[in-house]
Structure formats: C-alpha cells, structure tokens
matplotlib code that plots the C-alpha trace (Angstrom):
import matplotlib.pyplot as plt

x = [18.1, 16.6, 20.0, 22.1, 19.6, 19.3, 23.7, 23.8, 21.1, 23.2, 26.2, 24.5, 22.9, 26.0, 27.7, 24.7, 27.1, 29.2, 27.1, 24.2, 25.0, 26.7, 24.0, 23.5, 20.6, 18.8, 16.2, 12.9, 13.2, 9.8, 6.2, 2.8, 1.3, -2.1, -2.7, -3.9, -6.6, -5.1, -8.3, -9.2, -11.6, -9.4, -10.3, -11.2, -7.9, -6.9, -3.7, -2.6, -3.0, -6.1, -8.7, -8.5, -11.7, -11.8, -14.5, -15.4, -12.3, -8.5, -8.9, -9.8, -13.1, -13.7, -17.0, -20.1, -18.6, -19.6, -16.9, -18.2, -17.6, -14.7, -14.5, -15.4, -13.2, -13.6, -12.8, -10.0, -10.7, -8.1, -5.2, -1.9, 0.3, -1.9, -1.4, 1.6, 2.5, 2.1, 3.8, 2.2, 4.8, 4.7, 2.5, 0.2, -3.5, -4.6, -6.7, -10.2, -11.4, -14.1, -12.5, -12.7, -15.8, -17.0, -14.6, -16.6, -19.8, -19.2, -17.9, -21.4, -23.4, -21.5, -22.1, -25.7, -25.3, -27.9, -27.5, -24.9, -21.8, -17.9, -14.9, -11.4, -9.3, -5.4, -3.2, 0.2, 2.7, 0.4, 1.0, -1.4, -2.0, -3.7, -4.4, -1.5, -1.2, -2.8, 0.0, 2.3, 3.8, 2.1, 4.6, 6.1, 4.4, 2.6, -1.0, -2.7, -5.5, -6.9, -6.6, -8.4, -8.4, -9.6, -11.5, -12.5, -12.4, -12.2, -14.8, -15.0, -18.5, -20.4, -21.8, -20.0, -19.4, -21.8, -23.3, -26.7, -23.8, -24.1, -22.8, -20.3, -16.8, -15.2, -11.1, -10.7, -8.2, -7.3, -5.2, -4.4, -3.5, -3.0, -3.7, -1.9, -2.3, 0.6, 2.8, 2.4, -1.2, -1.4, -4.1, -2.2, -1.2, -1.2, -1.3, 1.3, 0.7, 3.3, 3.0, 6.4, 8.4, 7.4, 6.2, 6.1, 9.7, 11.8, 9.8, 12.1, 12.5, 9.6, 8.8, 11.3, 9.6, 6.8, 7.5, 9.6, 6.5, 4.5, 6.9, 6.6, 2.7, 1.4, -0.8, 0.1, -2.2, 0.2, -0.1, 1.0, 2.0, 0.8, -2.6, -2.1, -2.8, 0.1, 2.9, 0.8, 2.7, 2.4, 4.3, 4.7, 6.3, 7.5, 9.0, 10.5, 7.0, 5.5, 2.9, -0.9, -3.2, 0.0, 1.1, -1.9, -2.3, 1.0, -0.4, -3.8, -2.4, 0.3, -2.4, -5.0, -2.6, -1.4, -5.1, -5.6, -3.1, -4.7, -8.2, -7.3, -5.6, -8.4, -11.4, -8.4, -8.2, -11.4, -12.2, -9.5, -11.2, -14.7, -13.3, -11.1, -13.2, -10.9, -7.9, -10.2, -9.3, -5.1, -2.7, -1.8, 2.0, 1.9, 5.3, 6.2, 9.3, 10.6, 7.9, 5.6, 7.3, 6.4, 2.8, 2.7, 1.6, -1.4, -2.8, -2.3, -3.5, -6.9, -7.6, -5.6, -7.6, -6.6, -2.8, -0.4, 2.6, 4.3, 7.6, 9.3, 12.2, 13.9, 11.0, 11.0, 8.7, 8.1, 7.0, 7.9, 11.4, 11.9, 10.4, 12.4, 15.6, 15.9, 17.9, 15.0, 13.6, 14.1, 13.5, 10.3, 9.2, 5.8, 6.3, 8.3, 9.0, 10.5, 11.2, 12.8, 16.1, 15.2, 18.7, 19.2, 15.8, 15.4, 13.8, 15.9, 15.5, 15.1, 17.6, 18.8, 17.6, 14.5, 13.5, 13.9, 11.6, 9.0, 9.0, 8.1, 5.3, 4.4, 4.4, 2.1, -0.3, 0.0, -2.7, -1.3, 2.6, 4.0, 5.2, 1.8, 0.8, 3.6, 2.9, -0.4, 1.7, 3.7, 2.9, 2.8, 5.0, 7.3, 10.7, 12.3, 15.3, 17.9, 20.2, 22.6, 23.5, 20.2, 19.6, 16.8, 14.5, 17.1, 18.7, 17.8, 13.7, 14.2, 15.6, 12.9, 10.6, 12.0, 11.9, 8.1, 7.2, 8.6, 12.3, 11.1, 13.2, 15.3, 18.4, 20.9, 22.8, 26.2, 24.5, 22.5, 18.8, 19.7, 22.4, 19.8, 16.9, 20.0, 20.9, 17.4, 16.9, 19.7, 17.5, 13.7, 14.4, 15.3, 12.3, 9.9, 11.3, 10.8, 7.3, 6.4, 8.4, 6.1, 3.0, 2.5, 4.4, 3.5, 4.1, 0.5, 0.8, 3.6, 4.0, 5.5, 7.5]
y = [-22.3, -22.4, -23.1, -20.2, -17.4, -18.6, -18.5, -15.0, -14.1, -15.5, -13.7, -10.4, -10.7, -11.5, -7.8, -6.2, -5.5, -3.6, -1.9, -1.0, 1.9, 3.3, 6.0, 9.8, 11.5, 14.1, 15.3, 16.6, 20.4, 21.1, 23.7, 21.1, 22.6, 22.7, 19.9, 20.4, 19.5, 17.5, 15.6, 16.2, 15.0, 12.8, 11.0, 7.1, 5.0, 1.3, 0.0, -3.2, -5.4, -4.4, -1.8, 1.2, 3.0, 6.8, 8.0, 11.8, 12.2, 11.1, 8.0, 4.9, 3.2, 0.0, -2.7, -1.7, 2.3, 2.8, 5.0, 3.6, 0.0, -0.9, -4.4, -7.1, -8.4, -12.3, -14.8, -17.4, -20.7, -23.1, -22.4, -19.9, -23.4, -24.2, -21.0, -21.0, -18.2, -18.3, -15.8, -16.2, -16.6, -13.9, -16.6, -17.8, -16.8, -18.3, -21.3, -20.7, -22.5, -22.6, -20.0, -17.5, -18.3, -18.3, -14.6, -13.1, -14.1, -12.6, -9.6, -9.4, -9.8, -7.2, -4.6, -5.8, -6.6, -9.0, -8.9, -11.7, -11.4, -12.5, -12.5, -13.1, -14.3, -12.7, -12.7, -12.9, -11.8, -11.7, -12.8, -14.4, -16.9, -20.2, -23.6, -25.9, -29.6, -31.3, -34.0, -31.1, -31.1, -28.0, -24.8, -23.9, -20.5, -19.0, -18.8, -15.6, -14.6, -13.4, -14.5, -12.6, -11.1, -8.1, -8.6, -6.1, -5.6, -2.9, -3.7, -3.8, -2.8, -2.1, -3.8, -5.8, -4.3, -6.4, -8.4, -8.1, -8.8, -6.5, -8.4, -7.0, -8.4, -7.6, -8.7, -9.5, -8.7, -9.9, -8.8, -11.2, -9.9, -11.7, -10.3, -11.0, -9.7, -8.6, -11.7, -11.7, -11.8, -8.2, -5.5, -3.9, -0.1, 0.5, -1.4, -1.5, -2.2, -3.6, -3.3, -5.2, -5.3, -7.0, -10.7, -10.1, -9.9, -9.9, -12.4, -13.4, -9.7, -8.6, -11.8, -10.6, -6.5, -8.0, -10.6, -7.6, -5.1, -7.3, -8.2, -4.4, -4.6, -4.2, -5.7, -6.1, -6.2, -7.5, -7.3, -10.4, -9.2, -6.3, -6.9, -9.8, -7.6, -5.1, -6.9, -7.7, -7.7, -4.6, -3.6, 0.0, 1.6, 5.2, 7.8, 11.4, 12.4, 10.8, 12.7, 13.4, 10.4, 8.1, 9.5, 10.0, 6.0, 4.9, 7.2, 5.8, 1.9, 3.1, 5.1, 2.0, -0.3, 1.9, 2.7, -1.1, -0.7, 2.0, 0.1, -2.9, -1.5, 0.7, -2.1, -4.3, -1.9, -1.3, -5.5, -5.7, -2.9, -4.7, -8.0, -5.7, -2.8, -1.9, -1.7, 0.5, 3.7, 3.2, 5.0, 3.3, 3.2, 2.9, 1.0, 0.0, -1.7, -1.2, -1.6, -1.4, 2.0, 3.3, 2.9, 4.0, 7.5, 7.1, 4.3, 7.5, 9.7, 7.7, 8.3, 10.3, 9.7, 6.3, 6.2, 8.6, 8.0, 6.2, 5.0, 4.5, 2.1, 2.1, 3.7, 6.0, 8.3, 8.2, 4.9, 5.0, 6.0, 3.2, 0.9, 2.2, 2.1, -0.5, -3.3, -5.4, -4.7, -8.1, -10.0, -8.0, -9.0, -6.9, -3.4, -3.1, 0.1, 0.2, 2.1, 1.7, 3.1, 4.3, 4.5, 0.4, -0.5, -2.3, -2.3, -0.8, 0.0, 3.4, 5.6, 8.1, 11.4, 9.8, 8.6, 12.5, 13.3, 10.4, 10.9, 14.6, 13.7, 10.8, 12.8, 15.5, 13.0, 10.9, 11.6, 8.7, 8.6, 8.7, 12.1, 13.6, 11.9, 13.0, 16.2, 15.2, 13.5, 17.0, 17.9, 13.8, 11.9, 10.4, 8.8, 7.4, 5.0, 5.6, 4.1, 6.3, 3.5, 2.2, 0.6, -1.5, 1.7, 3.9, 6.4, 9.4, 8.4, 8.5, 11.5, 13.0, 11.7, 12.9, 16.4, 15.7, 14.8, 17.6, 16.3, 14.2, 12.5, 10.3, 7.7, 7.8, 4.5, 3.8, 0.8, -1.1, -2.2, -5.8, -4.6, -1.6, -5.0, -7.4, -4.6, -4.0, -5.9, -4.0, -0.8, -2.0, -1.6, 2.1, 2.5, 1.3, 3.5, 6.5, 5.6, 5.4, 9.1, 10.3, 8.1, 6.8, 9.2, 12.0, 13.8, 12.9, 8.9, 7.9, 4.1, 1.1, -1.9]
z = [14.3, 18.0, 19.8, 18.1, 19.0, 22.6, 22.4, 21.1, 23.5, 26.5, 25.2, 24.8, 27.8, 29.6, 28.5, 30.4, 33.2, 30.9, 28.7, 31.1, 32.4, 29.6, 28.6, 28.9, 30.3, 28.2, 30.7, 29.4, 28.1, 27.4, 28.4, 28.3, 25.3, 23.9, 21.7, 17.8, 16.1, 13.2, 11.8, 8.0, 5.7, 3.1, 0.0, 0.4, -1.3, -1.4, -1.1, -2.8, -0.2, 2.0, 1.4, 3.9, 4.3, 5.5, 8.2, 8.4, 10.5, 11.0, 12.5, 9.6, 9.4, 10.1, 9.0, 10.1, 9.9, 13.9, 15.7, 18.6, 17.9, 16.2, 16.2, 19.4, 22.7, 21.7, 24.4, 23.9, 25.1, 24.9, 27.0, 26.3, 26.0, 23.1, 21.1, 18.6, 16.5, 12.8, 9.7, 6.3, 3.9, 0.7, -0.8, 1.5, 2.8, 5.8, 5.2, 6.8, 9.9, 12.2, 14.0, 11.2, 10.8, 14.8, 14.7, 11.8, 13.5, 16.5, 15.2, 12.8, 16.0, 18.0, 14.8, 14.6, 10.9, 10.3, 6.2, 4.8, 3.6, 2.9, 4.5, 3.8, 6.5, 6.5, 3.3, 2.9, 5.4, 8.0, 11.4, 13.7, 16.4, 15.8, 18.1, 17.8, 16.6, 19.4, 18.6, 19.8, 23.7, 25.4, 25.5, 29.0, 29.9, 32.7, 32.1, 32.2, 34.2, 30.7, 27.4, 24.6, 21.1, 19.4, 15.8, 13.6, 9.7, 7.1, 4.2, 0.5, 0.2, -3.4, -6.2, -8.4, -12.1, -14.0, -11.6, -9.1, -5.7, -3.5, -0.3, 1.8, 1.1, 4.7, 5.9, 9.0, 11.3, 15.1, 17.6, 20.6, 24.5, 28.1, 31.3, 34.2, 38.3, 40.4, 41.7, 45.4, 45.4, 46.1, 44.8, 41.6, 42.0, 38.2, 35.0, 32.9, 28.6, 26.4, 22.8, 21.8, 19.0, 15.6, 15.7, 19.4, 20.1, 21.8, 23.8, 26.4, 27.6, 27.2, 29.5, 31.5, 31.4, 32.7, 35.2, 37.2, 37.0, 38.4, 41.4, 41.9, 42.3, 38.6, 36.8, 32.7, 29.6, 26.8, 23.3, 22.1, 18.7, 16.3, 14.6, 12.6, 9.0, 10.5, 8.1, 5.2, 2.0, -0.5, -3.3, -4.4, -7.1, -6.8, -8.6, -8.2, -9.3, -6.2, -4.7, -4.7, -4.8, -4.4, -1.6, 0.1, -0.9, 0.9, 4.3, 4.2, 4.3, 7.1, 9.3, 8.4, 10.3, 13.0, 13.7, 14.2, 17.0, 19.1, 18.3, 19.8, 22.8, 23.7, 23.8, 25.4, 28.3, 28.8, 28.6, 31.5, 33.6, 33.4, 34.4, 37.4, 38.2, 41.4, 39.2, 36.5, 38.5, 38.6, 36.8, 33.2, 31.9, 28.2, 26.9, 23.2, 22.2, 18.5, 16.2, 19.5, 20.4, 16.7, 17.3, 20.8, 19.9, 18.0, 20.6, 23.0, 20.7, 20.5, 23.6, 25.8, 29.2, 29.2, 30.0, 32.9, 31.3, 28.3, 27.9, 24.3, 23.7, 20.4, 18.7, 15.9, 13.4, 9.8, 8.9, 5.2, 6.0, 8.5, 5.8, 3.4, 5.1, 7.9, 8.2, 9.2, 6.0, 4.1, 7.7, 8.2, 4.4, 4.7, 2.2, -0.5, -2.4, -5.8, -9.0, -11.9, -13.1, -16.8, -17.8, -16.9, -17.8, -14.2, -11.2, -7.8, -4.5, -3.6, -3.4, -0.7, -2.8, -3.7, 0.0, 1.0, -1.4, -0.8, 3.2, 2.9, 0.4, 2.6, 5.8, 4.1, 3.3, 6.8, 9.5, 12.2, 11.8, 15.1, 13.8, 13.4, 16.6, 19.1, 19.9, 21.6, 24.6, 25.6, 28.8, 29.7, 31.3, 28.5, 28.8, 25.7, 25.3, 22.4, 20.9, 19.1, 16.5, 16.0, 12.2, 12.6, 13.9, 12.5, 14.8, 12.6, 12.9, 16.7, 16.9, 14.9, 17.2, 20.2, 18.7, 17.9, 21.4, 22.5, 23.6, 26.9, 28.7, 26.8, 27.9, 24.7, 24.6, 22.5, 21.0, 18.1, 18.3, 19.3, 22.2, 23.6, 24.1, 25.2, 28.1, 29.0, 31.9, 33.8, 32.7, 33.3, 37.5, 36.8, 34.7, 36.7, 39.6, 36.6, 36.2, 40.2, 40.5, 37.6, 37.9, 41.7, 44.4, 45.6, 49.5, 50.2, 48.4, 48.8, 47.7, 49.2, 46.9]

ax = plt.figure().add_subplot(projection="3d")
ax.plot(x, y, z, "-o")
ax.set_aspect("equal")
plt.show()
C-alpha cells in the first residue's frame, strides 16, 4: 500500500506549479475586540469511551485535579528512528508495558500522589507511539535536538458499589513532540509549532513545513500526532429529541480531547524554553494543519501569552458536524453517531435535518469547539488557508470559522483537502514571509534571511 501513496503524492505534488497560485485573497476585515469570558460551571458527564471530569471552570480536569499541573514533560530515551507509530484497531487496548508503568509513575510523582492506584493504558482507536522491533532496520529521519512526551490522565475516582475499593482508577494519555534548532547553526528568531493533521499527517509536508522554517532561522516544536486518546472509539445514539444531558455529554468528550491538545502544547513550550532560555523571549507562530488547525484555537485560547501569530490550514469549527459529515469519517474510525429509523426498525446514519439540529444543541452545550474558542484570537495575527471544496474538514465548517475569528486573512483555494496539502509547499515560502511581516519586522527590527 506504501508505493501507491508515494505515486499519487508525486503526481499531486507535480500539479503544484499549476494549482499554486490559483487562490484569492480575502484580507482581514476586522477591530481587535475585547475577549469574553465564556467559562461556566457544568455538570460532571462521562462518555462511552473515557470519563471526562469537569473543574470549577471551562477548561476539563485532569488526575490529581491541580490546574497547575496537568500532567508531566517525560523524557524519551531511545532515539526518533526507534519510534514507530501505532493505531489501535476498534478492538484492541494497548497491552501494558514497562513504559506504562514507568509513565504512570512519573506522572504520580509529579502530582505528589503518594496513595496507590490503577491505570488503564489507551483503548481502542487510539493512536500512539511505541519502541519498535529491535529486529526492525532503524527509520531514516533527522534526529531532534529534543524528543519528549506529555502524560496526563482524567480519573475514575469513587468507591466501588458494594465493595471497600476506593483506589483511583486513572487513563492515561500521552502526547509525543520533537524539537529541532534552526539549520545553519544560527540563534532562532522565533519558534514555529505544528500541530498536524490526524495520525500526524501529512508527514512528508509537514517535514517539508518544517525543514523550510528552519532554513529561515526558526526553531520548531512539533506535535507528532494528537494525544494518543484524541481518536478513541465512541458510539452515540441520537435522536431529534437530542439535547440536555446528551448533548452536554457529546461537548464534554469533544472539549475533554481538545483540552488535551492545548495541555500538552502549553507544558511542551514551556519544556523547550527551559532547555533554550535565549529562544524563551521570541515571537511564537502557532500553525495546525486539518485536524491540527481544528484544535488550534483552544491551545490559544489556554493561554494567550504564549503565541504572536497562528496560521490555520484547512481547519474548521463544530466538531460534531465535521464528525458527522466528513469523508474521512470511516478512515478516521474514532466517533460514530447513530439513530434508528423507527419506520425501518434499523439503525442509520444521521441525516442532514437531524445534524442541524444536533450541531446547534451540541454547540450550546460545547465550551472548547473551535467555535467557542475563535473569537479570543481577534485582534491577533491570523491567516487561514481554504479550500473552497474541502470534504474532509468540510468547506462549510471553515467558513464558519473564519466568521468566528473574526474573518482574518484567509487564501481561498479551488481545491479538495488532499490538493490544498499537495500544493502546500509552493505556499509555505509565502507564509513564512506572512508571519515575518506580522510577527518579526518592524522600521526599528528589521530582519535578515
């Protein structure tokens, strides 16, 4: 299956000439505004797949219920060329190792939780990175300066019904990043973070993203994937009477995972800046990609002070419509929403009428959909990246978000999701030369290539 990517990759690729510049320019068109207070107090839920906890704000507690420490930076080892990428099938749980168990240590320690308890490593349709067959050739890739991941864990704390056990039952989740200095050897102006696509793709531009940023003097803190629990599998079943507690259950598992997001990103940057304290004072371009783009602003949102400028490619808001109606749904394999046709006494997919009505009552419920989350970034550099026939993100989600930031800056291109990330690389030069006009130049610092 290898060989026929890399071909329709080459062939895409190869109409970047043509298609590059085919865009239109929708500069930005809006006043920096004051940004609202959306935190609430909301009930806590569970979804079917993971518990999702609630703190006395917006933003989704995690073990040890310390907004201050979410989870621990733990140090990887082994080398990048020893890390391969693994998806849980629908029916698998990752079998424990001692590196579950040396992750949930260190994430006890950090939390000062000195009482025992369980874990459960990821369930099915997760995605994670593990050590590879040593009988395996090393993979061909440029070691970072940094390798790294970022474990945390919602728990399932409370007595059992009938029993004396009162030990925590915590899941844990991990999110792996590299770090990597300018080429050159030169000091980095800024640092650039990636949050890609799902599964980490598309890898080969995104290696290509960041192999041209750091030719321009950047350094770049990537996020290998989403956090591994990001495509767990859960089931729902919905009805034209959805609303209330199963709505507010659908928002809670969406903001629990996009919270992971913004979590791990913000001890991820901070980990970088101790280990480069000269680079801990340069601007911060915030980029996602896809399903990266999607998250990108509640990991702003989290903390604001962190980033100058973001940049969204073929990103969109509402996360239960995108789930809903993608056609990277069945690839994806992580939610599933049903219901059942009473007339045919079987179980469908959705259908268009009763999305509508689910995405309002979803949105309602939501605290950390993009679309809740947007409006914090007006008055900040954004530029987004559209494509007009988009049906992976669908086009009508990234409009929406564009509205909700405020209509930035945004490229529109006459393309799908797969041809916007084929033609990239003709667009990344321009984008970086976007950034250092919004992030880096000014009359009185100006900034050499």
């Amino acid at each position: 299956m290898t060989q026929p990517r890399h071909i329709l990759l080459s062939a895409l690729l190869a109409l970047s000439g043509v298609l590059g510049a085919c865009r239109s320019i929708q500069p930005a068109s809006f006043a920096p505004v004051e940004r609202a207070d959306t935190s609430e107090t909301r009930p806590e839920t569970t979804s079917d797949a993971l518990p999702t906890t609630t703190s006395s704000d917006r933003w989704p507690a995690r073990w040890g219920n310390n907004p201050d420490t979410r989870g621990v930076i733990v140090e990887i080892e082994h080398p990048l060329s020893e890390l391969g990428a693994a998806h849980l099938s629908r029916h698998h749980t990752l079998r424990v190792s001692d590196t579950e168990y040396d992750d949930a240590d260190a994430l006890a320690r950090a939390l000062g939780i000195e009482s025992s308890y369980k874990f459960r490593a990821e369930g099915p349709g997760s995605f994670l990175f593990t050590q590879r067959d040593p009988s395996l050739p090393p993979r061909d890739v440029e070691e970072p300066e940094l390798l790294f991941k970022f474990v945390s864990a919602i728990d399932n704390t409370g007595k059992k019904p009938g029993t004396a056990d009162t030990e925590e039952h915590v899941f844990l989740e991990r999110t792996w990043f590299t770090y990597r200095n300018p080429l050159k050897d030169r000091d980095p102006i800024a640092t650039l973070v990636i949050l890609p696509g799902m599964f980490g793709t598309p890898e080969p531009i995104v290696d290509a993203t960041e192999r041209y940023f750091r030719s321009k003097g950047y350094a770049v803190l990537r996020m290998l994937a989403h956090p591994s629990r990001f495509t767990q599998r859960a089931s729902y079943f919905v009805g034209s009477d959805f609303a209330g507690n199963k709505a507010d259950e659908v928002a809670r598992m969406y903001d629990t995972r996009t919270a992971e997001c913004a979590y791990a990103v913000h001890e991820a940057l901070g980990y970088v800046h101790l280990h480069n304290p000269d680079n801990a004072t340069n601007p911060v371009l915030l980029m996602g990609m896809s399903g990266g783009a999607m998250v990108l602003p509640t990991v702003y949102a989290y903390d604001p002070a962190q980033f100058s400028a973001c940049v969204l490619i073929a990103g969109g808001g509402n996360f239960f419509e995108i789930s809903a109606t993608s056609n990277y749904a069945k690839w994806i394999d992580a939610i599933e929403f049903l219901t059942v046709d009473e007339e045919a006494m079987e179980v469908t997919d959705l259908d268009p009428e009763l999305i509508d009505q689910v995405s309002s009552a979803y949105l309602e419920s939501s605290n950390l959909d993009a679309l809740k989350t947007a409006p914090e970034l007006r008055g900040v550099p954004v530029l987004m990246l559209h494509a007009s026939s988009d049906k992976a993100v669908p086009a009508k989600t990234g409009d929406a978000l564009y509205r909700a930031l405020g209509e930035p800056e945004r490229w529109v291109y006459p393309m799908g999701h797969e041809l916007i990330f084929a033609t990239l690389p003709m667009q990344v030069p321009k984008i970086e030369t976007w950034a250092r006009e919004h992030m880096l130049e000014s009359d009185d610092n100006p900034v050499d290539d």
